[in-house]
Kinemage of the C-alpha trace (Angstrom):
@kinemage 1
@onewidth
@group {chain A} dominant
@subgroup {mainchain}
@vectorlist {calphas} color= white
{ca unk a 1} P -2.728 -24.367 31.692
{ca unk a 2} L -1.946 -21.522 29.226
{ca unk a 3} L -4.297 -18.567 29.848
{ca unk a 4} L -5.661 -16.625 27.060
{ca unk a 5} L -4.214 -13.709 28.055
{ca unk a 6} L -0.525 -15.232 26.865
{ca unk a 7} L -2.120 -16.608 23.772
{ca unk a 8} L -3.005 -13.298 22.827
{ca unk a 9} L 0.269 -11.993 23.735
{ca unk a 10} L 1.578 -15.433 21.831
{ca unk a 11} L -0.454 -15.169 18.730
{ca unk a 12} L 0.723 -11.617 18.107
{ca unk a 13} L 4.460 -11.391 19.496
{ca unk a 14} L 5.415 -15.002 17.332
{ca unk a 15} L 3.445 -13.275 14.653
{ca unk a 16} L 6.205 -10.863 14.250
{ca unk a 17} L 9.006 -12.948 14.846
{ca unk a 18} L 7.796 -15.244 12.310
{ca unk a 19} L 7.389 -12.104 10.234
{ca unk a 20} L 10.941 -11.259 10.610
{ca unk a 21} L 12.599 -14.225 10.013
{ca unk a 22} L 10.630 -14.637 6.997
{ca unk a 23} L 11.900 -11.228 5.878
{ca unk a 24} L 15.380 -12.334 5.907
{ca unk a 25} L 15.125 -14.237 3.135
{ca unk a 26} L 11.651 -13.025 1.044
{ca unk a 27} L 11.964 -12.952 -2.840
{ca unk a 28} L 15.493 -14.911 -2.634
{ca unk a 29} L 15.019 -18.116 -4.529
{ca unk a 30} L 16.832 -21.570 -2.494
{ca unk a 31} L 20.244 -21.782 -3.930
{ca unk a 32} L 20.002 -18.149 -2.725
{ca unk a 33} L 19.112 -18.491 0.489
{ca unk a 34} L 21.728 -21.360 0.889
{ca unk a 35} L 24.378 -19.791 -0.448
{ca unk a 36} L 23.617 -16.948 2.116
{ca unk a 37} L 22.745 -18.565 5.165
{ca unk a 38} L 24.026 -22.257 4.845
{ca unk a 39} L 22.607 -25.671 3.456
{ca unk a 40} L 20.022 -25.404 6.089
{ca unk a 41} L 18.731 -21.880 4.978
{ca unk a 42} L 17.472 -19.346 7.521
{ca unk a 43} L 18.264 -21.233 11.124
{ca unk a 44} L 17.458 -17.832 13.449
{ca unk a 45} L 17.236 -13.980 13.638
{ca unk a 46} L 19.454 -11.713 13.121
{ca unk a 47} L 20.266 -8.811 15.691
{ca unk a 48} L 17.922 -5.788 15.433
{ca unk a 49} L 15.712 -7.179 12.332
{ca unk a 50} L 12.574 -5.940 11.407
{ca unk a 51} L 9.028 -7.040 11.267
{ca unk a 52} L 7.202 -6.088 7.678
{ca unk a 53} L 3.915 -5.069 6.740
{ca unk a 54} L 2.306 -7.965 7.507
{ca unk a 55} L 3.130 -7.173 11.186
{ca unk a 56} L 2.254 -3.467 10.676
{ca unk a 57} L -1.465 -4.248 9.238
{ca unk a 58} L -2.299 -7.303 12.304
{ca unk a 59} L -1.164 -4.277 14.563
{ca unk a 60} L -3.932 -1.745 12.796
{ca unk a 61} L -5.891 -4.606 12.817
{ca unk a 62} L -5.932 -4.665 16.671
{ca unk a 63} L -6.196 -1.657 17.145
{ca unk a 64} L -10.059 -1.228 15.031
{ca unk a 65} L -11.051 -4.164 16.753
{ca unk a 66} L -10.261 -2.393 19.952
{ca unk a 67} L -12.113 0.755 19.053
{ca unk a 68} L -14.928 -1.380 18.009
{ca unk a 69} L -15.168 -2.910 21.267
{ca unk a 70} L -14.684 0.790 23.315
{ca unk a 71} L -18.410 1.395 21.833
{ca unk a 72} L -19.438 -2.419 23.275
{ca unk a 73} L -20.026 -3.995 19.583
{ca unk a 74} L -20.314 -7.125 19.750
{ca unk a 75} L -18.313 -9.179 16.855
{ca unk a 76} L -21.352 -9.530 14.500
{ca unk a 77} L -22.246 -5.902 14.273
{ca unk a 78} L -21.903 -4.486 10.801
{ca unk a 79} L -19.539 -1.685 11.929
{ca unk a 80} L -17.026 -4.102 12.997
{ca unk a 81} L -15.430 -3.685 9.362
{ca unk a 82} L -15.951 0.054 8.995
{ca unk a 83} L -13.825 0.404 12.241
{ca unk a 84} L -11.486 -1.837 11.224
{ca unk a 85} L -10.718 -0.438 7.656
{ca unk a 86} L -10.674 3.030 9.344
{ca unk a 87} L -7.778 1.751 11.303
{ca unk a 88} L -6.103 0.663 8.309
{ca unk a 89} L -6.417 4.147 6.782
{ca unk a 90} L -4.803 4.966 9.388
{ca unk a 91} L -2.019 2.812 8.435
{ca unk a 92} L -2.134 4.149 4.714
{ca unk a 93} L -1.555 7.030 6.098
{ca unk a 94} L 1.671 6.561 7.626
{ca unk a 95} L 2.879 5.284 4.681
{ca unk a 96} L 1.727 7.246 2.178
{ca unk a 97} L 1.103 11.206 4.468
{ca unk a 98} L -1.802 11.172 2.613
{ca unk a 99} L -5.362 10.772 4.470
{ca unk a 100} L -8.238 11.067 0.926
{ca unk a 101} L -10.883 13.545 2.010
{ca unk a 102} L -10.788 12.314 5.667
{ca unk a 103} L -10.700 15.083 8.615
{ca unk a 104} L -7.731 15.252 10.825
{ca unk a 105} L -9.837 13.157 13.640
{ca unk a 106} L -9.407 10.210 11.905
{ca unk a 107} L -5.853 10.323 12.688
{ca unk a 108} L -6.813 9.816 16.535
{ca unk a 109} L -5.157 7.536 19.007
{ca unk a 110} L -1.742 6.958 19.706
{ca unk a 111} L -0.738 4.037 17.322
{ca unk a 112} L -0.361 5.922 14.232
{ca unk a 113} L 1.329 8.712 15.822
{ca unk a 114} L 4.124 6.206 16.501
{ca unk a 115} L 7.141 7.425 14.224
{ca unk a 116} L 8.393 3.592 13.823
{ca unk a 117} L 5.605 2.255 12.090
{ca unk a 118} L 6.127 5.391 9.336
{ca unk a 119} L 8.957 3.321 7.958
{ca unk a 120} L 7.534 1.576 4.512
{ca unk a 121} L 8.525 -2.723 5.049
{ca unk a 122} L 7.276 -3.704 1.398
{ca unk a 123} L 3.758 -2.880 1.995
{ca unk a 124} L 1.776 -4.532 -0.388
{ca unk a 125} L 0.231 -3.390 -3.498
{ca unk a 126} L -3.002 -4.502 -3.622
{ca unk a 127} L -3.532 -2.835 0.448
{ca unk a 128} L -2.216 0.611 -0.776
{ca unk a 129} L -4.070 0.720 -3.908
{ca unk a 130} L -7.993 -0.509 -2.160
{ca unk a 131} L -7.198 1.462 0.485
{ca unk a 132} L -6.005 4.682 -2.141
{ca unk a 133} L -9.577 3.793 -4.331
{ca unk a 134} L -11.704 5.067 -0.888
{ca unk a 135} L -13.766 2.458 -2.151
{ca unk a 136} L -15.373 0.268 0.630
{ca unk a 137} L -14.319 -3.488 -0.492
{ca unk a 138} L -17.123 -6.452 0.813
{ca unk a 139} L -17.761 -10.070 -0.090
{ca unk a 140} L -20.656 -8.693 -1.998
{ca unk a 141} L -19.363 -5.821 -3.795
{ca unk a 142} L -15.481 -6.682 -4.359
{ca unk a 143} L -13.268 -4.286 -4.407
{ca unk a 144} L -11.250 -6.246 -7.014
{ca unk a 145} L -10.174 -9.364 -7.980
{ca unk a 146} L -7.248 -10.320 -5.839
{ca unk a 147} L -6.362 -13.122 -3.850
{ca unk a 148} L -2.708 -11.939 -2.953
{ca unk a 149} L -1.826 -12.863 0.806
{ca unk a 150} L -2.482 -9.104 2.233
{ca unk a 151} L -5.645 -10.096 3.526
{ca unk a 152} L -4.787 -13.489 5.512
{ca unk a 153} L -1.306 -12.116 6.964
{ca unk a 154} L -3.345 -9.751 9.177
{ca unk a 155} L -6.513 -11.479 10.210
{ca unk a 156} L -5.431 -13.715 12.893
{ca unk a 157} L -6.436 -11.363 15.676
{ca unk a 158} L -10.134 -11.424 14.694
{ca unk a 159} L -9.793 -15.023 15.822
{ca unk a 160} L -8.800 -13.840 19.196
{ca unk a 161} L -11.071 -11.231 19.170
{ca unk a 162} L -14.299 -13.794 18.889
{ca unk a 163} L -13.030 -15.903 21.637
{ca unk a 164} L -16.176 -18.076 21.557
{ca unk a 165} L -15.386 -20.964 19.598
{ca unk a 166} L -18.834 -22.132 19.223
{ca unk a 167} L -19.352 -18.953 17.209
{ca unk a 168} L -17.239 -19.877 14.514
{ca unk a 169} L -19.205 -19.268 11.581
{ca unk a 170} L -19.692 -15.844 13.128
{ca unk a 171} L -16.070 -15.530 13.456
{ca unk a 172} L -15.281 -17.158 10.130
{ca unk a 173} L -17.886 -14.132 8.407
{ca unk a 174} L -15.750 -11.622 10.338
{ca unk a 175} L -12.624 -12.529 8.976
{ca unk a 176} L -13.753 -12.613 5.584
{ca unk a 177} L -15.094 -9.277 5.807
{ca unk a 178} L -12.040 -7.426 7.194
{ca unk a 179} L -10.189 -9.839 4.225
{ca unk a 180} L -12.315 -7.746 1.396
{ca unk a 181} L -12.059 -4.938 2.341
{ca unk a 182} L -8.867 -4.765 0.491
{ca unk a 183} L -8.909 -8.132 -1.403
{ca unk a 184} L -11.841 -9.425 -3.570
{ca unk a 185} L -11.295 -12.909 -4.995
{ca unk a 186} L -12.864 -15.780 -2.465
{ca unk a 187} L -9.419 -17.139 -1.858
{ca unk a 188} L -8.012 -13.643 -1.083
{ca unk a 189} L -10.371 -12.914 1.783
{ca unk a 190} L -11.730 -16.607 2.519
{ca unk a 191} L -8.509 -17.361 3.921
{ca unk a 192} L -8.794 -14.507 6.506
{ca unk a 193} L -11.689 -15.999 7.649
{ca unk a 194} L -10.541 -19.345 8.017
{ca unk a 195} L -7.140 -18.048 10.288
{ca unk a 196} L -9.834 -16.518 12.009
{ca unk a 197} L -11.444 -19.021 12.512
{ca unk a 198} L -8.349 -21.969 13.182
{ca unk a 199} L -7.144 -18.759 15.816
{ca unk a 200} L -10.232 -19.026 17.746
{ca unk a 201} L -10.223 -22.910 18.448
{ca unk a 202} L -6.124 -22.653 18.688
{ca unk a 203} L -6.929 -20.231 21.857
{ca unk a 204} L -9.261 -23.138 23.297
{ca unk a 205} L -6.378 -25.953 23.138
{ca unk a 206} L -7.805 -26.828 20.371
{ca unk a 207} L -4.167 -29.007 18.083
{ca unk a 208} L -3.633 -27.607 14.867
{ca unk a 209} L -4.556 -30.046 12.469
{ca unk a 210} L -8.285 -30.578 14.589
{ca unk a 211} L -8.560 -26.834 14.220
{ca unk a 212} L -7.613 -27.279 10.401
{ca unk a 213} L -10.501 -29.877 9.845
{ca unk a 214} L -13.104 -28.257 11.630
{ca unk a 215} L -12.110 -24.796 9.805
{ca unk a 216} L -12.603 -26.824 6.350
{ca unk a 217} L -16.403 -27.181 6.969
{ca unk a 218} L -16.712 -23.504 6.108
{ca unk a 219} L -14.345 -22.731 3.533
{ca unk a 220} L -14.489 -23.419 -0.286
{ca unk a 221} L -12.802 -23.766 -3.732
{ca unk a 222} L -9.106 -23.657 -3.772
{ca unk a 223} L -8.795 -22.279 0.244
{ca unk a 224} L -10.638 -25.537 0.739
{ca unk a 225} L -8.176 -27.606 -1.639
{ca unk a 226} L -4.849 -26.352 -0.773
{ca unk a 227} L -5.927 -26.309 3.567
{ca unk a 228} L -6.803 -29.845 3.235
{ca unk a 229} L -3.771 -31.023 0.706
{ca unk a 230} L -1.666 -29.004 3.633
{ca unk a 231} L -3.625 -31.187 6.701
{ca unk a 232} L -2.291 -34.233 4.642
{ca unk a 233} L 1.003 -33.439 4.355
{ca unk a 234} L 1.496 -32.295 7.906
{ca unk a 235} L -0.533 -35.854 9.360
{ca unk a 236} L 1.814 -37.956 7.084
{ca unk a 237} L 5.242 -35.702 8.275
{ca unk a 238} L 6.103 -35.285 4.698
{ca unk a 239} L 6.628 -31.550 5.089
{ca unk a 240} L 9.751 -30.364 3.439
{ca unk a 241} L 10.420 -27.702 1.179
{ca unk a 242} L 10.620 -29.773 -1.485
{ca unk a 243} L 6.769 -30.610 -0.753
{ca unk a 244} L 5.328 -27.693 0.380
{ca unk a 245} L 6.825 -25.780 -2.928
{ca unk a 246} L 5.287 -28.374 -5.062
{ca unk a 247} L 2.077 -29.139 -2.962
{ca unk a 248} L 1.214 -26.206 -2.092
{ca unk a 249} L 2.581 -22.936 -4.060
{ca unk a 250} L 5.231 -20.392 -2.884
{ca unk a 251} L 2.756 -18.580 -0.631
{ca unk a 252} L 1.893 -15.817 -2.583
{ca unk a 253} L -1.657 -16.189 -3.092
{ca unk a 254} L -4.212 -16.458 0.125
{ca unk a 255} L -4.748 -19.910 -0.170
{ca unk a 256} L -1.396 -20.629 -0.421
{ca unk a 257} L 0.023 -18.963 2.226
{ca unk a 258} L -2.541 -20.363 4.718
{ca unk a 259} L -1.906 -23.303 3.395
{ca unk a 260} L 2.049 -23.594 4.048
{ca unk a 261} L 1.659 -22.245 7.649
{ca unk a 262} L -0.981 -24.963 8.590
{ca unk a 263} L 0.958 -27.366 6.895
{ca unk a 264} L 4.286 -26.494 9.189
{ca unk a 265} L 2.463 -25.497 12.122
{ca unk a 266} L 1.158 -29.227 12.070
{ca unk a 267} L 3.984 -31.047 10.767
{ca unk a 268} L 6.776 -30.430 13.174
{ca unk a 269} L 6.381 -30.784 17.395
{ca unk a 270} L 8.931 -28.092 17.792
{ca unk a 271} L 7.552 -24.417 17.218
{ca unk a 272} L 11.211 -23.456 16.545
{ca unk a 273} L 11.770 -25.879 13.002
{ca unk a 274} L 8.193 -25.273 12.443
{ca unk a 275} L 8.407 -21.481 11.994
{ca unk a 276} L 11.790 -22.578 10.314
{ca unk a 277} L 10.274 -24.041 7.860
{ca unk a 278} L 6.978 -22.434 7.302
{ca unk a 279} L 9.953 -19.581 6.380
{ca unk a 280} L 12.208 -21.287 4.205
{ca unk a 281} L 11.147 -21.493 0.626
{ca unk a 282} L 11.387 -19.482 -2.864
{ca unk a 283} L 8.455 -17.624 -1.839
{ca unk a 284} L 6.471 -15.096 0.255
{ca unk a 285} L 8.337 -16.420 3.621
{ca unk a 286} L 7.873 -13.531 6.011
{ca unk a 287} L 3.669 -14.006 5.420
{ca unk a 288} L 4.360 -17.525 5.746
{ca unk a 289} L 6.596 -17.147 8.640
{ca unk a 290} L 4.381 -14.536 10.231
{ca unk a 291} L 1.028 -16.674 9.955
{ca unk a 292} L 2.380 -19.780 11.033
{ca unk a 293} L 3.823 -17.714 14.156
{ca unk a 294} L -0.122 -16.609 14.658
{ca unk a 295} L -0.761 -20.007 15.121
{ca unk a 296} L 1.883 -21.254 17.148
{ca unk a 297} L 1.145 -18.267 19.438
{ca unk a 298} L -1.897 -18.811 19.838
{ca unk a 299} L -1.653 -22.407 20.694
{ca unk a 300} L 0.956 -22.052 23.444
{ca unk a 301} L 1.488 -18.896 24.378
{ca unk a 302} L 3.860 -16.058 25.423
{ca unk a 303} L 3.980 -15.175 29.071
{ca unk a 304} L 4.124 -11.662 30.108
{ca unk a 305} L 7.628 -12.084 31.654
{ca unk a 306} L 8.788 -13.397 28.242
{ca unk a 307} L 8.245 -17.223 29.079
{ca unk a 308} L 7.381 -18.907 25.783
{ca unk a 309} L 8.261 -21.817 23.630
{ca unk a 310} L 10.928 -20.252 20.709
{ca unk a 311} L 14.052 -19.035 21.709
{ca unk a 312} L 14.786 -15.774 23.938
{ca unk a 313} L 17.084 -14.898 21.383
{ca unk a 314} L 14.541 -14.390 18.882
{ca unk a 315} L 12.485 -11.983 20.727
{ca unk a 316} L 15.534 -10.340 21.778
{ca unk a 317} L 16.528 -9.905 17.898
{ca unk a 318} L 13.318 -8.714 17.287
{ca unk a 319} L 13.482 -4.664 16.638
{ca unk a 320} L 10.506 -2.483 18.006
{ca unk a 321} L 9.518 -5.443 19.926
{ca unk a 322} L 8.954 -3.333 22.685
{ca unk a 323} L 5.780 -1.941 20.322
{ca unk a 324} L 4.185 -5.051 19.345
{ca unk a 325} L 4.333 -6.011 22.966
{ca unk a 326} L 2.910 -2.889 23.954
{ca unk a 327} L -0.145 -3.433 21.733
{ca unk a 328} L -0.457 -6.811 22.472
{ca unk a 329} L -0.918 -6.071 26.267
{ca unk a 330} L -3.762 -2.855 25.474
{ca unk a 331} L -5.406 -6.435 23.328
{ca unk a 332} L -5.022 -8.804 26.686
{ca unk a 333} L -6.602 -5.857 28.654
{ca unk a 334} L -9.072 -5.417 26.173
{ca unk a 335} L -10.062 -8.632 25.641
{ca unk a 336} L -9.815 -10.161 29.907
{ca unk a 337} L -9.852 -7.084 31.994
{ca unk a 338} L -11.369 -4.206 30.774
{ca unk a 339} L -14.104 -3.337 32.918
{ca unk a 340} L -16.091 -1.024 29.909
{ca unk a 341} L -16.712 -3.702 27.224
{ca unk a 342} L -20.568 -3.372 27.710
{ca unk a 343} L -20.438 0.570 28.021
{ca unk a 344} L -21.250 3.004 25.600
{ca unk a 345} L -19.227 7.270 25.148
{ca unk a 346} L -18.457 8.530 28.187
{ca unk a 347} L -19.054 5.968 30.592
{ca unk a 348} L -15.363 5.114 29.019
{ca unk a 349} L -12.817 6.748 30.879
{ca unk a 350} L -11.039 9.245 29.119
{ca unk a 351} L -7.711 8.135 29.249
{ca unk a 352} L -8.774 4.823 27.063
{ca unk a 353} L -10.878 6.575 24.630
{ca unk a 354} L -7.739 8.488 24.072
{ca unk a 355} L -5.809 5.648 23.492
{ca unk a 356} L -8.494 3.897 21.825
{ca unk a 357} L -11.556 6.497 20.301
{ca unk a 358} L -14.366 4.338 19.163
{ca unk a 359} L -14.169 4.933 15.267
């Protein structure tokens, strides 16, 4: 039986190698992509590739999450999102040097201090310019009107966070929440909540289209549409890229990019042609790529000595892999061993709060 410590390590790890294939190919339209890489399109990684943004952001995302849980919050407190979007300032800061009217504290920790998440991989818009506003996004009170896929690409470890899957609609509120904070329209930040929510009953064994179905009890308008167009398309095996470009958009959009992952992540019994094709399309691939590798992750796993279901060869192409593995391990300690989870300041020894302040 896979333990949830490697779908942790699965959902985050396949995450970025989804994320990088993806990348090899984003903004190229298909006679582009074939002319490049063969009639097939993208078939593997190339050596040393990068993850993106969308890698960069679930990364921040862990870490707030982690914070949040160094002061014992449980997953419904209402700080869970203030922690969170601190952590992405954090990450607007090392792309931008620039930290508003913040003190220097904020920049505590160790993971924006790393130098190789300074590089800028095409970070989205919409992120840098909430994020830039200092405004404080909600479902309430949007921040603006966008449903762009910057909000979905990085919610998947809220789903991991919950654990609980009989909490979803708890879990489903938290990943809409950490989805506005940057990205306003319902099918920009109801799609965070539903990977959220499809992450959390993917860690329980849970098959993807049963996690799909039950997910579409809590989502609505055009999330709603496009999840359940892609469950049909994946139960009747008629993904292709043909299909999912006409079915279900080019991934762009929140909806859509949920949408194409699910439909992929369902459709095909191999997790190599599923993150294959969940990649190879005229669209946003590496958010495609990168979500349906939450999923796949998350469903079977990645073993601490680097057993898993998609090829070694991938993870070894994978640059700075040695980063998201490192983050994905403080998560699995976190989240299964860490002894504090109920304490509050100092009872937290200092060496984690270090690592891991609670703001």
């Amino acid at each position: 039986m896979t333990s949830y410590a490697d779908r942790v390590r699965g959902c985050l790890v396949y995450g970025a190698v989804g994320d990088a294939i993806g990348a090899q190919v984003e903004l190229l339209g298909w006679p582009q992509i074939q002319e490049r890489f063969g009639p097939k399109g993208v078939v593997g990684l190339a050596p040393d590739s990068p993850f993106t943004d969308d890698t960069q952001m679930t990364l921040f995302t862990v870490e707030g999450l982690i914070r949040h849980s160094t002061r014992g919050r449980p997953l419904g407190s209402g700080a869970l999102a203030a922690t969170v979007r601190n952590a992405y300032l954090r990450w607007w800061w090392t792309q931008t040097g620039q930290t508003l009217t913040r003190p220097a504290s904020s920049l505590d920790g160790w993971l924006a201090h790393d130098r190789r998440l300074h590089v800028r991989r095409g970070p989205g818009k919409t992120c840098l310019s909430a994020l830039a506003s200092g405004a404080f996004g909600s479902v309430e009170e949007p921040i603006n009107n966008s449903k762009g896929c910057g909000a979905v690409m990085r919610a998947a470890p809220v789903g991991l966070y919950a654990r609980n899957p009989e909490r979803l609609r708890e879990t489903y509120r938290a990943g809409c929440a950490i989805g506005a904070l940057t990205h306003g329209h319902p099918d920009g930040w109801g799609p965070a909540g539903a990977l959220a929510c499809m992450t959390a009953l993917l860690t329980h064994d849970a098959p993807i289209l049963d996690a799909a179905r039950t997910t579409l009890e809590l989502v609505s308008g055009n999330t709603a549409a496009l999840l359940g167009r892609a469950v049909s398309l994946a139960a009747s095996r008629t993904v292709t890229r043909e299909s999912v470009e006409k079915e279900l958009g080019g991934g762009w959009t929140g909806d859509e990019a949920l949408a194409i992952a699910v439909a992929c992540a369902g459709a095909f019994d191999d997790p190599k042609e599923a993150i294959l094709a969940a990649a190879n399309h005229s669209g946003d691939s590496d958010s495609t790529g990168a979500i349906c590798g939450n999923l796949i992750g998350a469903l079977h796993g990645f073993g601490e000595n680097g057993a898993g279901v998609l090829p070694c060869e991938w993870l070894d192409a994978l640059r700075d892999r040695d980063l998201v593995r490192q983050v994905a391990e403080d998560f699995v300690f976190d989240l299964t061993e860490n002894p504090w989870n109920d304490f509050t300041g100092d009872e937290v020894p200092r060496w984690w709060r270090l690592r891991y302040p609670g703001s």
